[in-house]
MITOR-742381 format. One record per residue: x, y, z of N, C-alpha, C in turn; residue number from 1. Coordinates in nm, 3 decimals. Last residue first. Example, Ala and Ser with C-alpha at 12.3 -4.5 7.8 and 13.67 -1.06 7.14 Angstrom:
      npx      npy      npz     capx     capy     capz      cpx      cpy      cpz  num
    1.285   -0.225    0.708    1.367   -0.106    0.714    1.290    0.003    0.787    2
    1.319   -0.569    0.780    1.230   -0.450    0.780    1.320   -0.330    0.780    1
This chain:
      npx      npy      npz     capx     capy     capz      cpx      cpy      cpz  num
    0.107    1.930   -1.229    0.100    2.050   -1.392    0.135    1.862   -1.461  231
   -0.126    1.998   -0.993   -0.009    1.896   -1.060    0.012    1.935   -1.174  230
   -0.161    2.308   -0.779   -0.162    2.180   -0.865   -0.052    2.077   -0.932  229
    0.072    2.253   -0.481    0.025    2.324   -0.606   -0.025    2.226   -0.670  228
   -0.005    2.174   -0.141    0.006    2.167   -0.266   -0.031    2.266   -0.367  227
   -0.059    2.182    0.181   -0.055    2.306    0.058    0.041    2.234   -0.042  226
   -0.083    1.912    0.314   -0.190    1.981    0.277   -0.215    2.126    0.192  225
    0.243    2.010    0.460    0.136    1.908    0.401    0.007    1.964    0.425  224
    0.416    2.218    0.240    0.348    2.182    0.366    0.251    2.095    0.325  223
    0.721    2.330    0.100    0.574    2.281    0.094    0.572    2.249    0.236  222
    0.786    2.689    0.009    0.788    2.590    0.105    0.701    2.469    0.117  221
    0.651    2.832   -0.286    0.708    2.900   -0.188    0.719    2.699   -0.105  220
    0.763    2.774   -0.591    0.678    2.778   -0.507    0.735    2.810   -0.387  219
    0.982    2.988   -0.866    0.916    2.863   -0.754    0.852    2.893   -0.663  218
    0.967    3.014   -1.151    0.908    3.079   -1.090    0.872    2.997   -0.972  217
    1.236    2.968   -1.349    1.115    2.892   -1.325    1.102    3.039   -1.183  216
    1.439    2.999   -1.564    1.322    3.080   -1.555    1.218    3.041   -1.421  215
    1.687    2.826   -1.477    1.673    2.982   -1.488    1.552    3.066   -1.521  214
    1.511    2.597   -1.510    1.602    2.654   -1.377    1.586    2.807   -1.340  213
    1.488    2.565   -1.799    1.371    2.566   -1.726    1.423    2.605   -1.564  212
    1.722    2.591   -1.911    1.659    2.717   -1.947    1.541    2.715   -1.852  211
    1.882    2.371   -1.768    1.912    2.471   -1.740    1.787    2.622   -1.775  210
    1.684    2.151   -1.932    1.738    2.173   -1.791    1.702    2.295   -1.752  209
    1.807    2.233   -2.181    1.641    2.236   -2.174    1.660    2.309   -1.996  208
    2.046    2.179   -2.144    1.992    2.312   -2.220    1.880    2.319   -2.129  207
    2.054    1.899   -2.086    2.118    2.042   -2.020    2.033    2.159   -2.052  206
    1.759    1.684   -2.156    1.886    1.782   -2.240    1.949    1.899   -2.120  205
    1.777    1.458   -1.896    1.730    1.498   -2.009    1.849    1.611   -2.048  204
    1.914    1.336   -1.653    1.922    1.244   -1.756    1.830    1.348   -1.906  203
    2.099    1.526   -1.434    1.981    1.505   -1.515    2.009    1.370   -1.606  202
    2.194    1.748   -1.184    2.230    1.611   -1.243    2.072    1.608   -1.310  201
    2.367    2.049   -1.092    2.233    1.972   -1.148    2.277    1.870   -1.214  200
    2.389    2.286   -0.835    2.456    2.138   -0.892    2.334    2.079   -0.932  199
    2.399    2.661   -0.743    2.328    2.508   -0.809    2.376    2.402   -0.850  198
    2.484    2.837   -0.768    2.494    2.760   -0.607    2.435    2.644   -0.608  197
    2.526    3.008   -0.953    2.645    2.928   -0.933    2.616    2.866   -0.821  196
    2.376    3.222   -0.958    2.483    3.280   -0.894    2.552    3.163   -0.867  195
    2.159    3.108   -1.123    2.234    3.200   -1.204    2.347    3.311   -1.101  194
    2.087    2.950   -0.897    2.096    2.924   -1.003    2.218    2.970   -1.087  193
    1.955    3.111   -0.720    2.042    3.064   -0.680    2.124    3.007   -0.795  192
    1.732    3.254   -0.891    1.875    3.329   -0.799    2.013    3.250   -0.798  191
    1.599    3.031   -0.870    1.711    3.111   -1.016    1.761    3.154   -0.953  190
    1.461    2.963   -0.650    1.555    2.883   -0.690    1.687    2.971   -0.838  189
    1.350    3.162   -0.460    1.395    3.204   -0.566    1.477    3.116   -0.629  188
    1.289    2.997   -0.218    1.152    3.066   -0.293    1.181    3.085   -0.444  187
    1.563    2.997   -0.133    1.479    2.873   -0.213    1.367    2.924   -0.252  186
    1.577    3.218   -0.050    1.684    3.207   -0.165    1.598    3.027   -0.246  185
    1.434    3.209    0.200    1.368    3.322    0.078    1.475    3.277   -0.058  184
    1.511    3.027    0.306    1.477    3.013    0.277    1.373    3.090    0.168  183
    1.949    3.096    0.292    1.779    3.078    0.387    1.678    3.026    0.273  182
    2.212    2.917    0.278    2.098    2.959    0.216    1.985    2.975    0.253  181
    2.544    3.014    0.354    2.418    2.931    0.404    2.316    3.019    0.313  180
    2.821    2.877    0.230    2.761    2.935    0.269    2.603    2.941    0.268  179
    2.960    2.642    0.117    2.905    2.664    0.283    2.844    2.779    0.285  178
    2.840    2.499   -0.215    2.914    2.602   -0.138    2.854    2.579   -0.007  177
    2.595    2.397   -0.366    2.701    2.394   -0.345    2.747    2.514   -0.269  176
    2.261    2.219   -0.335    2.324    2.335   -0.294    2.482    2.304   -0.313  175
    2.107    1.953   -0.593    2.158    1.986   -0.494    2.236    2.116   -0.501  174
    1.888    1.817   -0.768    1.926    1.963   -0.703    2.021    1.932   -0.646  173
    1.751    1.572   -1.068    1.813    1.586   -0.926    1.920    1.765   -0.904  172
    1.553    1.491   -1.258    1.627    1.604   -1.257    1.684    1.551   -1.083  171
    1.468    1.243   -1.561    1.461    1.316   -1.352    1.575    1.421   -1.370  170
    1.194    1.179   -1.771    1.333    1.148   -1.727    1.350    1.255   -1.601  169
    0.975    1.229   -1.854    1.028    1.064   -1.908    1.159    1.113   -1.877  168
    1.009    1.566   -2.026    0.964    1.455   -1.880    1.031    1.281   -1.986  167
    1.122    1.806   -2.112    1.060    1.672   -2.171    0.987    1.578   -2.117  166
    1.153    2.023   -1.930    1.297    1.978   -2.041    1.241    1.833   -2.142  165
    0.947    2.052   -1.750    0.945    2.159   -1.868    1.083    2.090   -1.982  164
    0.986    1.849   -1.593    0.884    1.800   -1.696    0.880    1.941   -1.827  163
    1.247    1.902   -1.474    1.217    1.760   -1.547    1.097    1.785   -1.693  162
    1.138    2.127   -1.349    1.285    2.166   -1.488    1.257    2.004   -1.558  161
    1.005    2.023   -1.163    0.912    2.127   -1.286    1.034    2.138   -1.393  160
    1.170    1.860   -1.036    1.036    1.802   -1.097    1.000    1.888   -1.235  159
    1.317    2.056   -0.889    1.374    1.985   -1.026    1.273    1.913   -1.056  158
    1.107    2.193   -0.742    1.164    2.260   -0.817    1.245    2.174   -0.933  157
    1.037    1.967   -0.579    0.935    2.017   -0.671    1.020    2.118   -0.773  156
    1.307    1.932   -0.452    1.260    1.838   -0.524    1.156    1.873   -0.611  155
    1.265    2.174   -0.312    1.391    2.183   -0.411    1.361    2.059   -0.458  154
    1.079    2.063   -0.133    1.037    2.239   -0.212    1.154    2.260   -0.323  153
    1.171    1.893    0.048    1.093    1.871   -0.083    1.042    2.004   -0.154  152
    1.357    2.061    0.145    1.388    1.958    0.020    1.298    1.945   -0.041  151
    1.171    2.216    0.274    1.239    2.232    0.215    1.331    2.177    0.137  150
    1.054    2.001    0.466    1.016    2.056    0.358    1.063    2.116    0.261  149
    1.294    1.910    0.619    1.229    1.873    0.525    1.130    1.907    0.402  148
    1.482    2.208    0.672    1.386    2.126    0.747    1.395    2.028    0.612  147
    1.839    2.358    0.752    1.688    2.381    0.672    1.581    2.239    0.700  146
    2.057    2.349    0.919    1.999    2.464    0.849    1.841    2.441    0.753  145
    2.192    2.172    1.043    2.067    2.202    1.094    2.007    2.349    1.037  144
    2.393    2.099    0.875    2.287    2.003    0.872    2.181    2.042    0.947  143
    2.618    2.236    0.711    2.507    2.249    0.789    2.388    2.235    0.806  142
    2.728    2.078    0.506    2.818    2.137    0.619    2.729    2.200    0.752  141
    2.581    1.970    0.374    2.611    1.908    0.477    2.666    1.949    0.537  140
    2.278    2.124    0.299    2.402    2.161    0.297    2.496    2.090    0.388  139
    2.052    1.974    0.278    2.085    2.053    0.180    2.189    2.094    0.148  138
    2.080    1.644    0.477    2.103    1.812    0.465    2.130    1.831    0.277  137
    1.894    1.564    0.166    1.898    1.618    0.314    1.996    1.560    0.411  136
    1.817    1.603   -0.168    1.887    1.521   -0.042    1.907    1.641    0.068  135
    1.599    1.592   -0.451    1.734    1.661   -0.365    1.737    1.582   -0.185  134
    1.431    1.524   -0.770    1.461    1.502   -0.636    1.550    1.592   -0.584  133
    1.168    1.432   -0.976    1.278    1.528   -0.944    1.301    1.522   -0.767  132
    1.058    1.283   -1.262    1.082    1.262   -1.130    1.226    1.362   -1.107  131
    0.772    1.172   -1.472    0.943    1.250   -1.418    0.894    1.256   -1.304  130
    0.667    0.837   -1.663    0.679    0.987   -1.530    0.829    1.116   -1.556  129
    0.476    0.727   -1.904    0.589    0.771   -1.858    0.581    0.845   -1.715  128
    0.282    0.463   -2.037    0.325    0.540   -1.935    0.444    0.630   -1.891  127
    0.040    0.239   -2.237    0.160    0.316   -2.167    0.178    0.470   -2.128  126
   -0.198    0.037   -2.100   -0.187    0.175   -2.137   -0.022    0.208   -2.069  125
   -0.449   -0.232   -2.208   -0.287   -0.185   -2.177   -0.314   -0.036   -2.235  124
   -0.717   -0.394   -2.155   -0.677   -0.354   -2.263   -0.495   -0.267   -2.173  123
   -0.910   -0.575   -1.954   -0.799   -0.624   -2.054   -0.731   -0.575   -2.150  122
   -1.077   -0.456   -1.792   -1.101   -0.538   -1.970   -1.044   -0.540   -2.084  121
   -0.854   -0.246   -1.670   -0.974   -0.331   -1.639   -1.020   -0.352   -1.782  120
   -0.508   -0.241   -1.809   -0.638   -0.164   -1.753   -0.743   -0.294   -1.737  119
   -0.219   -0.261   -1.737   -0.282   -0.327   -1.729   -0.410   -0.278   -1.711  118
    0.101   -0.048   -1.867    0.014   -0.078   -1.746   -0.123   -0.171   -1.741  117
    0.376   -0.163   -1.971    0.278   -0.116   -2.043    0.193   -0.148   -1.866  116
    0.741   -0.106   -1.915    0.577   -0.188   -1.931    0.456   -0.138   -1.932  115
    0.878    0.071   -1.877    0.934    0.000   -1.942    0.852   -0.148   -1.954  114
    0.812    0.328   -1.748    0.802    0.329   -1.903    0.812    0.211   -1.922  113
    0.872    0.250   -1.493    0.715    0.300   -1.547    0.713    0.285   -1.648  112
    1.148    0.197   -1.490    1.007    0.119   -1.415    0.890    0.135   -1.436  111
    1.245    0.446   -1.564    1.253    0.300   -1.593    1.167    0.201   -1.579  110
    1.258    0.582   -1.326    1.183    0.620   -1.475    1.150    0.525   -1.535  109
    1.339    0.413   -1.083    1.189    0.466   -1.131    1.160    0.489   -1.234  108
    1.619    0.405   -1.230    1.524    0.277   -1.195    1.359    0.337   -1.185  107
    1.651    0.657   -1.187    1.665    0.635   -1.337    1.580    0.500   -1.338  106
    1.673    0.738   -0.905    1.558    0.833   -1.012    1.559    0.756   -1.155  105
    1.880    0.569   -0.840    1.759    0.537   -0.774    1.648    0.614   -0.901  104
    2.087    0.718   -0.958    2.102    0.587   -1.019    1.929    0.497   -0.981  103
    2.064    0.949   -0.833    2.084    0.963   -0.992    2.014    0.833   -1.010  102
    2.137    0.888   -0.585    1.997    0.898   -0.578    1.993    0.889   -0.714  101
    2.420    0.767   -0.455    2.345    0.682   -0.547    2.178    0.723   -0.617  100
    2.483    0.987   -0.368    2.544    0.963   -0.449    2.497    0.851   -0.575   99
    2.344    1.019   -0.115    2.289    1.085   -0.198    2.365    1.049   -0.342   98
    2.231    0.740    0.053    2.368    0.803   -0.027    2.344    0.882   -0.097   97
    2.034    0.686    0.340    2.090    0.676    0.202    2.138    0.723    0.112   96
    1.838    0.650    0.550    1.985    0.596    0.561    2.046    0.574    0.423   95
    1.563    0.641    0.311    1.591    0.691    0.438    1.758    0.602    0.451   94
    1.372    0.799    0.032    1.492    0.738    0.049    1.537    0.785    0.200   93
    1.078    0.876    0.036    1.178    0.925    0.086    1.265    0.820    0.131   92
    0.859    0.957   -0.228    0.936    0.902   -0.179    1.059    0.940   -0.114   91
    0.520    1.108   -0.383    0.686    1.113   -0.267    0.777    1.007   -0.242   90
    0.360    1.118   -0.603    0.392    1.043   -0.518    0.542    1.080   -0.477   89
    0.072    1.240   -0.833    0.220    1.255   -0.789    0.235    1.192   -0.635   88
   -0.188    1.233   -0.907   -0.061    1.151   -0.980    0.048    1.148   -0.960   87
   -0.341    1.369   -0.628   -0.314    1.335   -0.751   -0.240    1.199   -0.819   86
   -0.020    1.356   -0.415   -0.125    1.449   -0.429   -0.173    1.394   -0.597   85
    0.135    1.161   -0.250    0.139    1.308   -0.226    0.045    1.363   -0.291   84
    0.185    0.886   -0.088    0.058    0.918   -0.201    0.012    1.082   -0.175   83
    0.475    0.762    0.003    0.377    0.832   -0.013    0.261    0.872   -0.144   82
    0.711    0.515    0.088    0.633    0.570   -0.018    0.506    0.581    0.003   81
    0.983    0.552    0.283    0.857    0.583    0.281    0.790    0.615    0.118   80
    1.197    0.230    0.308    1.161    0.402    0.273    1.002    0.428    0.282   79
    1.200   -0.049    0.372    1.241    0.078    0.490    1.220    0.229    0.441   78
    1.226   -0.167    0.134    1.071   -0.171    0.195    1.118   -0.035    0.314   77
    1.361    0.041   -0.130    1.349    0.010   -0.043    1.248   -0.011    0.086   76
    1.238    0.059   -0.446    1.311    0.119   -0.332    1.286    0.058   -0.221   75
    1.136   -0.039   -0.695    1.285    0.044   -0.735    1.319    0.088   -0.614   74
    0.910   -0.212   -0.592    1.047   -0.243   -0.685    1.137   -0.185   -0.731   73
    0.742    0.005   -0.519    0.811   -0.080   -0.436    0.918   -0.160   -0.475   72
    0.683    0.167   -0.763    0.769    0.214   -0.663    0.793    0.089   -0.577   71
    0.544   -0.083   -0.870    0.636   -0.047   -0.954    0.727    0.020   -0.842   70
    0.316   -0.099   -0.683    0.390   -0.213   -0.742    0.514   -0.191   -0.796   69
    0.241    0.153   -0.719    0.262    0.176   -0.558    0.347   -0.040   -0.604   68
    0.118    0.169   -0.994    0.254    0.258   -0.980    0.326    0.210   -0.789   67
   -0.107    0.051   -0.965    0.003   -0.039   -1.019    0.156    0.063   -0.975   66
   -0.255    0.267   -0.920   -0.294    0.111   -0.800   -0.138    0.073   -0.824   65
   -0.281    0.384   -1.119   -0.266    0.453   -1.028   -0.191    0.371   -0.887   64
   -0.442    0.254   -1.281   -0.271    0.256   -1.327   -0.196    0.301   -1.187   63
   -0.661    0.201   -1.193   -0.573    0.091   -1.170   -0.428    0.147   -1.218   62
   -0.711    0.479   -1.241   -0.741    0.411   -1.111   -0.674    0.327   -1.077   61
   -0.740    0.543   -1.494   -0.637    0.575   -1.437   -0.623    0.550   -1.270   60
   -0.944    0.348   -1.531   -0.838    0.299   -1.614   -0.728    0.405   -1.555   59
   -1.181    0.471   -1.464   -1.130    0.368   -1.411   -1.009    0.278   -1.459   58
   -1.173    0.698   -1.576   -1.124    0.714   -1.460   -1.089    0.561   -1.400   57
   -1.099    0.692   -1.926   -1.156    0.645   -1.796   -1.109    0.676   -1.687   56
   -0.901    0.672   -2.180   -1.029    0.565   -2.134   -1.058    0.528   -2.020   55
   -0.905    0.938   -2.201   -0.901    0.894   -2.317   -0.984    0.751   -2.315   54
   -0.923    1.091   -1.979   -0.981    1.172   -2.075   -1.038    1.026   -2.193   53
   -0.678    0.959   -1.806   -0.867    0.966   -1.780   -0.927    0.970   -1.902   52
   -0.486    1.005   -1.996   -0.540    0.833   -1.995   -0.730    0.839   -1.924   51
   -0.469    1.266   -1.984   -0.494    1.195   -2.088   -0.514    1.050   -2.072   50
   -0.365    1.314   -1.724   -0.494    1.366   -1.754   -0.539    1.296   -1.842   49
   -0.129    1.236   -1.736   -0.221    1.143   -1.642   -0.368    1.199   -1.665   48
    0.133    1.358   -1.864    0.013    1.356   -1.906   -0.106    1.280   -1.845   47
    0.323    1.152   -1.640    0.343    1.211   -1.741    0.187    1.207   -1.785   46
    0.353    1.127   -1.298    0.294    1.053   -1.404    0.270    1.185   -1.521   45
    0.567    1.242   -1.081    0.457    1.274   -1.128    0.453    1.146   -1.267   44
    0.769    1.228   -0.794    0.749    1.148   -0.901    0.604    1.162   -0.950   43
    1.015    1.339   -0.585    0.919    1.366   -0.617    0.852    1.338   -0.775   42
    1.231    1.206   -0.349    1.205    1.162   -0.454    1.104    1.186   -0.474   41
    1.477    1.297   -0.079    1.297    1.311   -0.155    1.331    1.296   -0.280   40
    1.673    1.133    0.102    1.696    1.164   -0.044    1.495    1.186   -0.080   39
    1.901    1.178    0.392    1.751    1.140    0.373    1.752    1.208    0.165   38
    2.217    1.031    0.453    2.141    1.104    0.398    1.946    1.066    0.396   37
    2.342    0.822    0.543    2.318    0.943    0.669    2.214    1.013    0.601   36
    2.582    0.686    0.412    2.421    0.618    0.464    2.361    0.701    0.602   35
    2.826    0.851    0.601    2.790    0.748    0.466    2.680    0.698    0.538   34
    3.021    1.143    0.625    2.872    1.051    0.655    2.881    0.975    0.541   33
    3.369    1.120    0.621    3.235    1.138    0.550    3.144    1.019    0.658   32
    3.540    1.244    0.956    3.495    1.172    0.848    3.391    1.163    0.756   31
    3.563    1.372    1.176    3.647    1.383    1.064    3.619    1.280    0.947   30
    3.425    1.324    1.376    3.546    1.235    1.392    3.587    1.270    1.250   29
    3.237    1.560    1.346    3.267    1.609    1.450    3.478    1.461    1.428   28
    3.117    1.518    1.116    3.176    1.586    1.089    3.319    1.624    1.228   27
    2.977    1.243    1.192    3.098    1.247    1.115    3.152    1.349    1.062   26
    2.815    1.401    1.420    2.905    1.284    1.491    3.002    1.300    1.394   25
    2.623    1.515    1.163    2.745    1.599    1.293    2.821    1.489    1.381   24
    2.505    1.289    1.068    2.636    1.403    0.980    2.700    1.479    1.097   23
    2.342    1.221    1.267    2.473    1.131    1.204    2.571    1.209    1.093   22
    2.194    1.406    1.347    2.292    1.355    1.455    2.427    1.314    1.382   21
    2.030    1.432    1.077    2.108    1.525    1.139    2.240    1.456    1.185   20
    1.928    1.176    1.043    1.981    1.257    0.972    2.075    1.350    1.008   19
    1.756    1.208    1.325    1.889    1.058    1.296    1.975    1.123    1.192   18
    1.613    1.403    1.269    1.709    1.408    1.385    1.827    1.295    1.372   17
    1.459    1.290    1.026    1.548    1.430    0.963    1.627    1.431    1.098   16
    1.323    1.060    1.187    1.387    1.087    1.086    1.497    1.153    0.994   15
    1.188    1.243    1.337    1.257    1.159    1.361    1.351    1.094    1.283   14
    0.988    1.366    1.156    1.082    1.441    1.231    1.194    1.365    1.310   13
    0.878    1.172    1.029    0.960    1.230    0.910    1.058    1.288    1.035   12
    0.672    1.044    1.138    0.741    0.980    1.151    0.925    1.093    1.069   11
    0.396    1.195    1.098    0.417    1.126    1.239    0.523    1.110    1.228   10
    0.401    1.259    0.825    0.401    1.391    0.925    0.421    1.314    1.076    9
    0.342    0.989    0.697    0.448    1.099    0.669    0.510    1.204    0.806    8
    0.077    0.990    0.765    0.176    0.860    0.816    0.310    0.964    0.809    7
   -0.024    1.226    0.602   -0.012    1.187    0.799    0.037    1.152    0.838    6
   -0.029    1.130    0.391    0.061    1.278    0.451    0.062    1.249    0.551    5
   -0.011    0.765    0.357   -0.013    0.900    0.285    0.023    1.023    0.363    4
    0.154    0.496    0.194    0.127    0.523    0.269    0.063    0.713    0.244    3
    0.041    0.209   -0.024    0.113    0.389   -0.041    0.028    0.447    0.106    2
    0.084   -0.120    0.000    0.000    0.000    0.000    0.088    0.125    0.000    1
């Protein structure tokens, strides 16, 4: 089953403290954190309007059903997979490498496109998603600088560069440099952007990427229960 915001909201703060603790212990013995990271994985279904439109609500019902089959096969039973809003679903990679998240976002893409979904009377509907993510701490040098939401507010932000660069493929964020970024500088992801504080990993075109970065107009902080629509 897909767990949903609540289950989320009971368990996440505990969570982001183990997070924490364990980058400051390995900053404190001089060493890299390994398997410390928390990684949001924000995963929309490509055009999802069009399978209603085309055959049914009850045909994007079961696709809907099948995707919580598919996420359980690209992650771990110990992560949280959420039923964030719509066609879009959270996942939060827990005790885990931000190094490997590239390689985690490409198995999801993968996973959706790479079978056809199964509708009620027997007929098949293919599928793509994007998927945009970033890792926690934002900044490992300072791990008690920004919350969870705020990843996932820089995960919605490479979501929207995913699906404005093509979709059917992931964008991953992350902050460079120590110096610290409040949270009015994430409101303004370009800012940050077009002053170099941005590290972007993708599997779609750079260009595209980049032109959707530098324009995008981001949302302010998420919270559960304030969503934007699903574009």
């Amino acid at each position: 089953w897909l767990h949903n915001r609540r289950f989320l909201a009971a368990r996440i703060d505990a969570d982001v403290a183990l997070c924490r603790r364990r980058h400051v212990d390995a900053a404190a013995r001089g060493t890299p954190a390994r398997n410390a990271d928390l990684v949001f994985f924000l995963i929309d279904l490509d055009h999802f309007k069009r399978i209603n439109d085309a055959s049914g609500h009850a045909a994007g019902d079961a696709v809907l059903v099948q995707m919580r089959q598919r996420l359980s096969a690209c992650f771990r039973d110990s992560d949280h997979l959420v039923r964030w809003g719509g066609e879009e679903f959270l996942v939060v990679s827990r005790d885990a490498d931000r190094g490997r998240a590239a390689e985690l976002a490409a198995r999801a893409v993968a996973g959706v496109s790479g079978q056809a979904f199964a509708l009620p009377g027997g007929g098949v509907q293919h599928a793509t998603c994007s998927v945009g993510y970033a890792a926690l701490p934002l900044q490992p040098a300072l791990p008690d600088a920004h919350g969870w939401a705020d990843a996932v507010a820089l995960a919605d932000v490479a979501l929207y560069a995913a699906k404005q660069a093509g979709r059917d493929g992931w964008v991953g964020i992350e902050i460079e440099g120590e110096a610290p970024v409040g949270a009015d500088l994430l409101r303004a992801p370009q800012a940050l952007f077009a002053a170099g504080r941005l590290r972007v990993e993708s599997s779609l075109p750079r260009d595209a990427v980049h032109a959707a970065l530098a324009g995008h107009d981001a949302p302010g902080v998420a919270r559960a229960g304030d969503r934007r629509p699903v574009r």
